[in-house]
N, C-alpha and C positions, 0 to 999 in steps of 0.2 A: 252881171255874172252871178251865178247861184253860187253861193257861198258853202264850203263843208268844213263843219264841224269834227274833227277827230281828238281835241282835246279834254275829254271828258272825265282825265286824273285830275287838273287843276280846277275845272270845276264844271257844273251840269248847268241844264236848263232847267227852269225849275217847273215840275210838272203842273198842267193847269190844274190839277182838284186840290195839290197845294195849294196855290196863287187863289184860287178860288177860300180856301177858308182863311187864307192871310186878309183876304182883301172883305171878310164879312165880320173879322174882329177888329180891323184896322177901323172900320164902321161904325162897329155897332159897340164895343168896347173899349170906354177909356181910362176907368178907375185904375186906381193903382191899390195892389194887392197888397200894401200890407193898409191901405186904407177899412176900418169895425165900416164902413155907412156900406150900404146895399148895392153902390157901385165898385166898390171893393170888393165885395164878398164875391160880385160875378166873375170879374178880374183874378180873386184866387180860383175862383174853379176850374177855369181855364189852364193857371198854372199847375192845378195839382193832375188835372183829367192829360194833361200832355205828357206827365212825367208817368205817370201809370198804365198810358199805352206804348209810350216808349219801352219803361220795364218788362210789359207783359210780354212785346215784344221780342227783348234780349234777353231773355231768363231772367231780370234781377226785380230785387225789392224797387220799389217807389223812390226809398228813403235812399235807396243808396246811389242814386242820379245829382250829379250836382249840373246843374245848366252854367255853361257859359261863354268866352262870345265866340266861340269855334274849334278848332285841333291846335291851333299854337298855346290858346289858354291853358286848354287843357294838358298838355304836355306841359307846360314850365308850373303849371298847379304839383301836376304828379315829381317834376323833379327835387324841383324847389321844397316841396311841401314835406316829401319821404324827407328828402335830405337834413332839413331843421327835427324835423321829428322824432330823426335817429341820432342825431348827436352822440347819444349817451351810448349808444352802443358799437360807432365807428364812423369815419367818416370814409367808407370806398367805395364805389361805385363802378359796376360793371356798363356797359353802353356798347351796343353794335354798331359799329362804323361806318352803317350804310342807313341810318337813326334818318327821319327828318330832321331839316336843321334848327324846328322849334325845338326836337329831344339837343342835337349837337351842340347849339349855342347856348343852351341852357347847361347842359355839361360842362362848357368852357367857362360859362360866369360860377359856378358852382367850385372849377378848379381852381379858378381866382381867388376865392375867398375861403382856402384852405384846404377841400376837400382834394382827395386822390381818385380822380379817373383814369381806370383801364379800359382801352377800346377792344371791344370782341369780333375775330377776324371773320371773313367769310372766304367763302372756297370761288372759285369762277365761277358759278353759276346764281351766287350770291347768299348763300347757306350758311349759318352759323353752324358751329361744332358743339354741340351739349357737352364732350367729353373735355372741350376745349375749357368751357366754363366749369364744370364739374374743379378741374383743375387750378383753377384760377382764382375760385372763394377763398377769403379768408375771415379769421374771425371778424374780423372789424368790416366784412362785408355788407353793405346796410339795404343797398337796392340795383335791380337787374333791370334795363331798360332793352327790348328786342322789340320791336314791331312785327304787329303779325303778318304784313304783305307789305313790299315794298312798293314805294308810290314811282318808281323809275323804270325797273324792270318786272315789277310784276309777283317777283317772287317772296313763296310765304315760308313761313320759320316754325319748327315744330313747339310753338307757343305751349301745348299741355304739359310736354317732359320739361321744358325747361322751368315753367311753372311748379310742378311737382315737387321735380329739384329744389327750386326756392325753396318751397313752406317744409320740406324737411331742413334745410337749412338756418330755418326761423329769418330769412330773407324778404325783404318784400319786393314783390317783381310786377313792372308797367310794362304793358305791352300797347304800344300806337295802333289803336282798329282803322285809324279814318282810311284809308283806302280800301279796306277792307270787307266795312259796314254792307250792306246790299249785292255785295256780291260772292261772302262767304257766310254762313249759317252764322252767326252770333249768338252763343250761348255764352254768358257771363259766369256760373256754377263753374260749367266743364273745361272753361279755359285754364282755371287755376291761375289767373293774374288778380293782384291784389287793386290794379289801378288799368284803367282800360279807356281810351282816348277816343272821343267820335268827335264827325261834324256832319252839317246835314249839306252843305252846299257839293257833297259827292255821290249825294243819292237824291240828286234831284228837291231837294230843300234848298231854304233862300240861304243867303252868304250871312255868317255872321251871330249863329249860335251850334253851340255844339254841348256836349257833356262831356263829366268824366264820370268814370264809377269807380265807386273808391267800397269798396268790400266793406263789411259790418264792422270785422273787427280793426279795420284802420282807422286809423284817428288821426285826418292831418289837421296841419293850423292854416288859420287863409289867410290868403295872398292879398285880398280886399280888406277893409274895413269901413263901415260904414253901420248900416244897418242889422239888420238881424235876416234877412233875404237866407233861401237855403240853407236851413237850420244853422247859420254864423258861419257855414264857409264861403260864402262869396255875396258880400253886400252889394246893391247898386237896384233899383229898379228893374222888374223884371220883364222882356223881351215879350209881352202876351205874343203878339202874331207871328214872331221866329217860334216860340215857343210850341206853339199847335203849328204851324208848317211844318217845323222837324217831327214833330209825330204822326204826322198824316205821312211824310216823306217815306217813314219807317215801316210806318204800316205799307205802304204800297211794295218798299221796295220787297222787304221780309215775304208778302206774301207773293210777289211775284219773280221771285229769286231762281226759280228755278227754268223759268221760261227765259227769262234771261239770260240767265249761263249758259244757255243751248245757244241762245239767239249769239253771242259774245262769240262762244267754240266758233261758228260758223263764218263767223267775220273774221276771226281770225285766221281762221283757215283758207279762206276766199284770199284773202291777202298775200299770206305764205306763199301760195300756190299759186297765185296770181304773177307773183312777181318771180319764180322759178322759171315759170314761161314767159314773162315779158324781157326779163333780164339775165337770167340766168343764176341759178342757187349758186356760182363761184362768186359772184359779185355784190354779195349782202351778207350781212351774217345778223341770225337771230341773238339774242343776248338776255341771261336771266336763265331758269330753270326748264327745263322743256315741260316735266312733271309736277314739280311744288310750284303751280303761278296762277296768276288772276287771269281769268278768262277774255276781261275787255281790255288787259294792257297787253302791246308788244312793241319792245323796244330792240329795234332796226340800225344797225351800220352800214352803212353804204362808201367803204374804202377809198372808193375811186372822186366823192364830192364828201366836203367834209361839212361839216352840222349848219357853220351859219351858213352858207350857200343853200343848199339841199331847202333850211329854212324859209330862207329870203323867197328863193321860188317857188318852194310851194303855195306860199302866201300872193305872190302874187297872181298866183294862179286862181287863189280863194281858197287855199287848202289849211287848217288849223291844226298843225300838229304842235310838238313840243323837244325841246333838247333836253338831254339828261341831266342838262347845265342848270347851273342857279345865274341869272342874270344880274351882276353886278356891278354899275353904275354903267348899264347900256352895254358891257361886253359879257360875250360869254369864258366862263370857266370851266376846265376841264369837270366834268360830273364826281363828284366825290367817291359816288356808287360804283359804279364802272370801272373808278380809279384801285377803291379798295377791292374790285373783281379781278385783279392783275391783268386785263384786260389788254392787249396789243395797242402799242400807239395808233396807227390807221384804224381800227375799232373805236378806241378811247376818243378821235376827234372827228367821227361823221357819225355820229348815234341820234335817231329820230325817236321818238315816242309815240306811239299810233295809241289811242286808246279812245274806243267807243260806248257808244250809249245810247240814251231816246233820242228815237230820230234818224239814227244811223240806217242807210239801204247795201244791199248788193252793188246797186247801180254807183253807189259812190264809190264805193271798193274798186268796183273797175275803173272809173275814173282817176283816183288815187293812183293807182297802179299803170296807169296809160301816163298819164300827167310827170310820175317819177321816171318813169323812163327815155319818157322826152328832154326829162332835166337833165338825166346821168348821158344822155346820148348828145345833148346840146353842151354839157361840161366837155365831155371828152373832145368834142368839136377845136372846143375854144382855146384848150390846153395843147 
């Protein structure tokens, strides 16, 4: 059975001229960087030539990259790290509700131990309201947590204005990039977030390092201690061949973003319309933004089968999709996303996640789309 790959939110393949210079420093370098001898020294250049194609990359300084070991790090760095560092000036905290649950669970361990979080509402399509926050600061507001493209449905948040917002506010605001990364422009200046989350295993980089970028004039305190690693915010030896993977990963994806998004559009489109005619547009419903969304996600109800089913057989088919669900000790949970979309119960409990990437053809698409139909016509069979 040829097997299709459709879930390329949770994570990618990782491209071969990545794999390729993972696999000639995994070789050929093994000093460790904070080591004065000559095998060190190689080992730091490594570290610093990764962070500075990464930067030049994303708009930012060098200095202002911190590596580490992917998007949950880095989100519970930005929550955790704002939140100790503003003590003195309040403990509240704004958070979108549709956050991944390394920003959500980090919010909850944070309300545990004193702090005030408010959850910031989104509309059905899954949009925050700037005026909604506008509204909602107060002075003891310390930090604004919105991601800039949602890793469920797709949809992005007008990250600049709310940004903006903040810093006349004298607020510091984290926005979650990692779904983001490769498939929308990343400029770090222009976004106006003070704190900004990657990882590299969603742009075709290996599983298992990522960065945050934490702006000039923030100053947090680290979550690690150990050594002196990334100027004292995050000790531990450093990643060499994560380290250049994710900046090769950046570099490919950054400059070839644009043939992507075409290529993405089209698959998506293939899909839609595919299953219009195979199924008929009354028996699916799209979910997320038609206009603010990522090009390679789309996230599918299908009313009539609900998500674990729909799952189960596509997989047995060979098909790799994803639920909106967070999988919690082997069951699924209604999607938190979805939930906060005020979403219809039959919507809320047959939602698929289609999302492409390297690798992906037309010809899977049709098959995709021949194969769901089979399912939804062999359910209805059976019911």
């Amino acid at each position: 059975m040829n097997r299709i790959y459709m879930d390329h939110a949770a994570s990618t393949p990782v491209h071969p001229l990545v794999a390729e210079e993972m696999l000639r420093i995994m070789t050929g370098t093994y000093g460790n960087a904070s080591s004065v001898h000559a095998f060190g020294r190689d080992a730091k250049r490594i570290v610093s030539s990764a962070r500075e194609r990464i930067a030049a990359a994303i708009h930012a300084r060098p200095s202002d990259l911190v590596f580490t070991s992917g998007g949950t790090e880095s989100d519970n760095a930005a929550l955790f790290g704002a939140a100790m560092a503003r003590m003195d000036r309040g403990r509240h905290l704004l958070v979108s509700q549709i956050e991944h649950h390394a920003v959500l669970h980090a919010a909850e361990r944070l309300a545990e131990q004193g702090f005030e979080v408010e959850y910031i509402p989104v509309d059905t399509f899954g949009r925050v309201d700037l005026n909604w926050i506008r509204e909602h600061v107060r002075p003891d507001t310390t930090l604004i947590s919105v991601m800039l493209a949602n890793n469920e449905v797709g949809t992005t948040q007008p990250i600049r204005e709310i940004g903006a917002f903040a810093r006349e506010q004298g607020i510091w605001f984290h926005t979650d990039a990692v779904q983001a990364l490769g498939s929308l422009k990343i400029d770090c200046e222009e976004l106006n977030a003070d704190l900004i989350s990657f990882s590299a295993h969603k742009i075709n980089g290996p599983q298992g390092i990522g960065a945050l970028y934490v702006a000039p004039h923030i100053k947090l305190p680290a979550l690690l201690h150990g050594g002196n690693q990334e100027r004292k915010r995050r000790a531990g030896t450093e990643n060499l061949a994560g380290m250049a993977g994710f900046a090769k990963a950046v570099e490919l994806a950054v400059s070839g973003l644009d043939e992507r998004h075409a290529e993405s559009i089209r698959l998506r489109h293939q899909l839609v319309e595919g299953l219009k005619t195979a199924i008929g547009e009354d028996r699916f419903v799209v979910n997320g933004d038609p206009e603010h969304t990522l090009a390679h996600v789309v996230n599918i109800s299908f009313p009539a089968v609900g998500t674990e089913t729909m799952l189960m057989n596509l997989d047995m088919e060979g098909i790799a999709a994803a639920s909106g669900s967070a999988c919690t000790s082997g069951s699924l949970e209604t999607s938190h996303v979805l939930r906060a979309m005020n979403l219809p119960e039959n919507v809320l409990h047959s939602a698929i996640r289609f999302s492409f990437g390297l690798g992906n053809t037309s010809k899977e698409i049709e098959i995709v789309v021949k194969k769901i139909e089979t399912i939804i016509g062999r359910v209805r069979i059976n019911h």
